[in-house]
C-alpha positions in Angstrom: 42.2 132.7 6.0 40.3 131.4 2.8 43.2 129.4 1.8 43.8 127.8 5.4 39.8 126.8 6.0 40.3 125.0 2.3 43.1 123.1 3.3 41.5 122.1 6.5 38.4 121.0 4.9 40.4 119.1 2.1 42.5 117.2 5.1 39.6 116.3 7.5 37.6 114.2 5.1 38.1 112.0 2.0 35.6 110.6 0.7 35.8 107.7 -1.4 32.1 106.6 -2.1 31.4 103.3 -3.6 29.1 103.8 -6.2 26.0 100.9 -5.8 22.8 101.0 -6.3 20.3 102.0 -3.0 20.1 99.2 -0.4 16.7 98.4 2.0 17.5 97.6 5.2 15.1 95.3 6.7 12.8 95.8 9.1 10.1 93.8 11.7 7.0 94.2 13.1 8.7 93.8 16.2 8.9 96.9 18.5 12.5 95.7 19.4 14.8 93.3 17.1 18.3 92.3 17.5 20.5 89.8 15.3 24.0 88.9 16.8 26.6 87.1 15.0 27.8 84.9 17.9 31.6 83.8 16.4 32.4 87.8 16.5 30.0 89.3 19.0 29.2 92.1 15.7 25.6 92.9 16.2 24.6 92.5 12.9 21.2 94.5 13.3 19.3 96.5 15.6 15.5 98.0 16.0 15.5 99.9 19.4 18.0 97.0 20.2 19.6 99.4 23.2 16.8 100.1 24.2 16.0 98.7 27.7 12.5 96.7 27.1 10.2 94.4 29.6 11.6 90.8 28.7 9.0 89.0 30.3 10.3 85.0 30.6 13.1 86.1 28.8 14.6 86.8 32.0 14.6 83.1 33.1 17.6 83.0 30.7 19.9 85.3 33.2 18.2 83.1 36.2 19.6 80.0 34.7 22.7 81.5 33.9 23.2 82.6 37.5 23.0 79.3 38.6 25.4 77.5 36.0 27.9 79.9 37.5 27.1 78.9 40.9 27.5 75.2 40.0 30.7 75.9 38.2 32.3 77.9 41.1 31.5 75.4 43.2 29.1 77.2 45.4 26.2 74.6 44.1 25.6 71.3 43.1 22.9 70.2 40.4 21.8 67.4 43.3 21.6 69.7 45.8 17.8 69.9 47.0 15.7 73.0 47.5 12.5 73.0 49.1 9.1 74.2 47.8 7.6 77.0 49.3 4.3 78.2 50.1 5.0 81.5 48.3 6.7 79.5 45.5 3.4 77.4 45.3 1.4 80.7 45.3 2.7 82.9 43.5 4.4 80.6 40.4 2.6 77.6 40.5 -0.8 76.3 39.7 -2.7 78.7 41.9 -0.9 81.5 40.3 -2.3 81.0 36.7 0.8 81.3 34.7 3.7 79.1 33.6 4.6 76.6 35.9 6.4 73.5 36.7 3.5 72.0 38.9 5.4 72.1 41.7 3.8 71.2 45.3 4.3 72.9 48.8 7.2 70.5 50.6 8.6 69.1 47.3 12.4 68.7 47.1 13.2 69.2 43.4 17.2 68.6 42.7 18.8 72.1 40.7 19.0 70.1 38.1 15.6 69.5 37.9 14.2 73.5 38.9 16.4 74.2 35.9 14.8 71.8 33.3 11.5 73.1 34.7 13.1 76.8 34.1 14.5 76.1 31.0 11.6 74.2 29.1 8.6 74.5 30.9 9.1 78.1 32.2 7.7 77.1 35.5 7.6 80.5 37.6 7.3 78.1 40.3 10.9 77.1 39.9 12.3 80.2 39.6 11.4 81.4 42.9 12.4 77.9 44.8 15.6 78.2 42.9 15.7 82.1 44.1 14.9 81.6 47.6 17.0 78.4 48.1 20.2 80.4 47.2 19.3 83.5 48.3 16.4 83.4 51.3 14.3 85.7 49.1 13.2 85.9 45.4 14.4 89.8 45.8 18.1 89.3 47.0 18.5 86.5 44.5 17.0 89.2 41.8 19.5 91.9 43.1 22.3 88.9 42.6 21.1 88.5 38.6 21.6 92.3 38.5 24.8 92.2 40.1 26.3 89.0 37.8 24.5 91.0 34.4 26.7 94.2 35.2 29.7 92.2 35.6 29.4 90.5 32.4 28.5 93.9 30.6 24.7 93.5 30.2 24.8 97.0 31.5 20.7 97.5 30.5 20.0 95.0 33.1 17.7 95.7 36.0 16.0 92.4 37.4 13.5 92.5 40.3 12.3 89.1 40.5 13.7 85.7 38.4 10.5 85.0 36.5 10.2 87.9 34.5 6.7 88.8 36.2 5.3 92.2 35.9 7.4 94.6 37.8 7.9 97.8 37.3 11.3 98.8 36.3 12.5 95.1 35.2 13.9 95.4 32.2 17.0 94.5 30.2 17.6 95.8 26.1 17.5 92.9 23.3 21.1 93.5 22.5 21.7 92.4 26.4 20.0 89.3 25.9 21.7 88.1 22.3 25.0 88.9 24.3 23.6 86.8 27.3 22.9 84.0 24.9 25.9 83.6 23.4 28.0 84.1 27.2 25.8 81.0 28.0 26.3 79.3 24.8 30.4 80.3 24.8 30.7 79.4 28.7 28.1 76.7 29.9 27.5 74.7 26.4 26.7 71.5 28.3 24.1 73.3 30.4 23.0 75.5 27.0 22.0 71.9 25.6 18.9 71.5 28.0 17.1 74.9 25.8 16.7 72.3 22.8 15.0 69.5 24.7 11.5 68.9 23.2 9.5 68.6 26.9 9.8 67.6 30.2 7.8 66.1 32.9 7.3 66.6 36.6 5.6 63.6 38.4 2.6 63.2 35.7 2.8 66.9 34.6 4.5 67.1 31.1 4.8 70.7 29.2 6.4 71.2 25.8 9.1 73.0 24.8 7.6 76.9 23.9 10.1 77.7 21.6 8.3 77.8 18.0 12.0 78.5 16.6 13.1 74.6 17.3 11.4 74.0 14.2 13.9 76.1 12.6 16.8 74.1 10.9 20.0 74.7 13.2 18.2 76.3 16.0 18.8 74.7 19.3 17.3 77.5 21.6 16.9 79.9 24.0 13.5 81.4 25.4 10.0 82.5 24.6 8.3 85.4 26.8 5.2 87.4 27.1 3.2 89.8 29.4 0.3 92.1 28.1 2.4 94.8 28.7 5.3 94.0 26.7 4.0 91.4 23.7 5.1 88.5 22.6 8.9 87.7 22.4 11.9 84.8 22.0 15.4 85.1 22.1 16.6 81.9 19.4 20.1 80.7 18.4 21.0 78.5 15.8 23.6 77.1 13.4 24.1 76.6 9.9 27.4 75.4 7.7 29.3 76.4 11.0 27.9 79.9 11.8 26.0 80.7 14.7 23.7 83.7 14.8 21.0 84.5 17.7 17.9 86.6 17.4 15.8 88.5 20.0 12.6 90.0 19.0 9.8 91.4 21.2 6.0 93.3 21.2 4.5 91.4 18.8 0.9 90.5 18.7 0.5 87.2 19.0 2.0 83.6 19.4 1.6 83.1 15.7 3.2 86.4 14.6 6.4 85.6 17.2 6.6 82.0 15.3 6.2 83.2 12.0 8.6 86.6 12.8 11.2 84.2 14.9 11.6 81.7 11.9 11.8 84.8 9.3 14.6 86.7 11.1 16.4 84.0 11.6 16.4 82.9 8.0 17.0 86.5 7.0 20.0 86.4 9.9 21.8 83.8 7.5 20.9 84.3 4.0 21.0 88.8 3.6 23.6 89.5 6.8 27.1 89.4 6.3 30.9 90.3 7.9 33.2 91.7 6.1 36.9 92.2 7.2 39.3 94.7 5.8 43.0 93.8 6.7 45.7 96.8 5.9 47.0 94.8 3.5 43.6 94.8 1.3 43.1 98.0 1.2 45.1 100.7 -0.4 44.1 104.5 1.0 45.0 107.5 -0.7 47.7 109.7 0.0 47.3 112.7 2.6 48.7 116.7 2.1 51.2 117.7 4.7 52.0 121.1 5.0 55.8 122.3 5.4 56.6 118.9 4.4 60.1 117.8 2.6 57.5 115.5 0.6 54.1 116.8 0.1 52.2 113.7 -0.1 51.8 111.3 3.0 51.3 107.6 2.2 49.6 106.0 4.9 47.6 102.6 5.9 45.2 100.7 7.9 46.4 99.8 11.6 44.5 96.7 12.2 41.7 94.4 10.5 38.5 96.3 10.6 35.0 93.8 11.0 32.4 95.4 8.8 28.6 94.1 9.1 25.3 94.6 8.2 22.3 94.0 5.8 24.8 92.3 2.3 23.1 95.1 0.2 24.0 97.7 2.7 27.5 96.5 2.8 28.0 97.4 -1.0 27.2 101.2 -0.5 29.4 101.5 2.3 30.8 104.8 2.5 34.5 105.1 3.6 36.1 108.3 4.8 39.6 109.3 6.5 39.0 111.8 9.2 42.3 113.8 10.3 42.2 116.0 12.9 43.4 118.9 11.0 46.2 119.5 8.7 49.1 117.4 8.5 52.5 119.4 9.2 55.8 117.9 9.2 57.6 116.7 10.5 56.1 113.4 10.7 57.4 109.9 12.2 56.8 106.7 10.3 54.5 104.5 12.3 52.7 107.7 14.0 48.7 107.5 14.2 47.6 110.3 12.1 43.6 109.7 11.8 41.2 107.3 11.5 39.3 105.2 8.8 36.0 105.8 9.1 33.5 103.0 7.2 29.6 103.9 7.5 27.4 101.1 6.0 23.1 102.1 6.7 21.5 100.2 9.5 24.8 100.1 11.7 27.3 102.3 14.1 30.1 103.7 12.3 33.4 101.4 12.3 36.8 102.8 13.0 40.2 102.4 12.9 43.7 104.2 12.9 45.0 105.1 10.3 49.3 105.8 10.3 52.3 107.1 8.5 54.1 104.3 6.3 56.8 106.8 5.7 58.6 109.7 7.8 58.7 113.5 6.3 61.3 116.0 7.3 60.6 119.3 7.9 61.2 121.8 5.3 64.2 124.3 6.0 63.4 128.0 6.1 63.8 129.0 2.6 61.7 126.1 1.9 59.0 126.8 4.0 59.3 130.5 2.3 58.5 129.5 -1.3 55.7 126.9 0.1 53.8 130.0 1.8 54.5 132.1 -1.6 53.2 129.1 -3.9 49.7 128.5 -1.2 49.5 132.7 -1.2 49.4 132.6 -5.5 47.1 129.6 -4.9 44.7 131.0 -2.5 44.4 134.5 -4.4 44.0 132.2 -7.5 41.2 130.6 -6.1 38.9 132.5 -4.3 35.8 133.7 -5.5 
């Protein structure tokens, strides 16, 4: 029994450590922090980053997005005309107190121009006349942006209004927005364009862009939010030498700690992050014991390219192990999946892959199999302690 726990516990694991010195991750003052790289979806970091969070006008992202799908479906066209409500007046423009686009009972904004007032002035006020001119109420429309989020995967999505007002319960994770981002950078990139615009004016109200990140070399968007119950936070995208990466950070203190943070993360984003991919033709893996084997040593290999990312210094102590469900025992097919590769770099999920047989190993005969059991039984006794 000694002898068969050994060669169980040889075959489930080998390590092959990389010997490097200790790597920092980063980290952020931010209470949630994601960075995407947007070519491969990888997330390349993550603090509390599945967590669902309150994203506060963040959410106007996934109310915009809604409607570029309308408008591309066909359902909607960026001239159609929605009227101004009372409620919309009320309750998101300048009565309200909070962002708006200064919108008037009886106006008849165009989409096109509720979504510039979305987009860059954050106007809650057109929001809900976008909500309640597609949807009668700012609720269904709210239920819809739920609905569209789960089809697309943003699973941590719960919306129950399209301004990102308090509400208990509205919430979506940072990882969810980064992904969001780039599905509205990869499928609307006209529309996407509109986040970089430096202001825009209704009648003879003009309001800036919020987005501190602008200012960033490459950056080209998305959205700034912020309630007292949730801090200050901006999801941000940008572009440099041909690589896109997008940030979301949230529940920092302050407008000048989310500009200073923003900018930081997304220089660190580019300059310490990095992707790595191991094909099976770079890498050579060591061969695996089979028992009752007519050759004792399997060689095997990788099954497909692996993408490995994370923090560069993290990258170079990865730690690499194939994992086997137990013991290999012949006989064995070339080209069967056997285990996995296993690659753990600090900061990130583990990666995997199969691993498979590059050869195929008969079965030994019955006189075969004898001496093997005699040679593992002298073994055994020779090794226990």
């Amino acid at each position: 029994m000694r002898v068969s726990r050994k060669i169980l516990s040889a075959l489930t694991a080998f390590l092959l450590p990389l010997a490097f010195a200790n790597a920092q991750v980063m980290d952020t003052p931010a209470t949630h922090a994601v960075i995407l790289d947007n070519a491969t979806g990888t997330i390349l970091y993550s603090k509390n980053g599945s967590e669902p969070m309150i994203p506060a006008s963040m959410t106007k992202m996934m109310t915009a997005y809604v409607v570029f799908d309308m408008v591309k479906r066909g359902e909607l066209s960026m001239t159609d005309k929605f009227t101004v409500s009372e409620n919309a007046w009320r309750n998101g423009g300048f009565p309200s107190g909070t962002s708006t686009m200064g919108l008037a009972p009886g106006d008849t904004p165009t989409v096109e121009e509720l979504l510039h007032g979305v987009m860059i002035m954050s106007g809650n006020d057109a929001c809900i006349t976008l909500a309640e001119g597609i949807s009668g109420t700012e609720e269904a429309f709210a239920r819809r942006m739920t609905e569209k989020a789960h089809e697309l995967g943003l699973n941590s999505a719960n919306f129950l209004n399209a301004t990102g007002l308090e509400a208990v319960g509205h919430v979506i994770s940072a990882e969810d927005l980064a992904k969001l981002a780039k599905l509205t950078i990869d499928n609307f990139p006209d529309y996407y364009a509109w986040y970089d615009l430096p202001s825009y004016s209704w009648r003879d109200f003009t309001q800036m862009n919020r987005n501190p990140l602008l200012e960033f070399p490459g950056a080209d968007g998305v959205k700034t939010g912020h309630l007292e119950t949730s801090g200050y936070g901006l999801t941000g995208s940008a572009v440099q030498d041909g690589v896109r990466r997008t940030i979301v950070i949230n529940g920092l203190d302050s407008m000048a700690a989310r500009a200073a943070e923003s900018k930081r993360m997304m220089r660190i984003a580019f300059q310490s992050f990095d992707l790595k991919t191991v094909t099976p033709s770079s890498v050579t893996l060591p061969e695996v014991p089979v028992w009752l084997g007519s050759q004792q040593k399997l060689p095997v290999s990788l099954a497909r390219d692996m993408v490995i990312a994370g923090h560069k210094e993290a990258l170079e102590k990865a730690k690499t192990e194939i994992v086997l469900p137990g013991p290999l025992t012949a006989p064995i097919k070339k080209g069967t999946e056997i285990g996995k590769l296993v690659v753990t770099v600090e900061g990130q999920p583990p990666v995997e892959a199969p691993i498979i047989a590059e050869a195929s190993i008969g079965k030994l005969g019955f006189f075969g199999r004898a001496i093997e059991g005699l040679s593992q039984m002298i073994g055994g006794g020779e090794s226990a302690s």
